[in-house]
Phi, psi and omega in degrees: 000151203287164147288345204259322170313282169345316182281325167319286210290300181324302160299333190269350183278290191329289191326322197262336147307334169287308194301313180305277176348286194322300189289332183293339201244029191356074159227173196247046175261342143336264157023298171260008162273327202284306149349288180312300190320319183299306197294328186289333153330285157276036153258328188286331192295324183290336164252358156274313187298358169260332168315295169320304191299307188292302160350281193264025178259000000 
């Protein structure tokens, strides 16, 4: 797995611990953790499929 996947998949955990942390402490900056957690989410997938790609090409 690429690093920067790896690094993605790390941010997108932290997100959604935060986003949790947030809603709990009942606010609605949860919203815009849950948000990241997604956009980090599809970067990490974006770098392992480019990972792949160069791998078998």
């Amino acid at each position: 797995m690429p690093r920067l996947a790896l690094y993605a998949l790390a941010v997108c955990a932290l997100a959604v611990v935060a986003a949790v942390v947030s809603f709990v402490q009942g606010s609605w900056l949860g919203v815009v953790w849950v948000l990241f957690a997604g956009l980090s989410s599809n970067m990490a997938w974006y770098y392992v499929k480019r990972g792949r790609i160069a791998r078998d090409a």
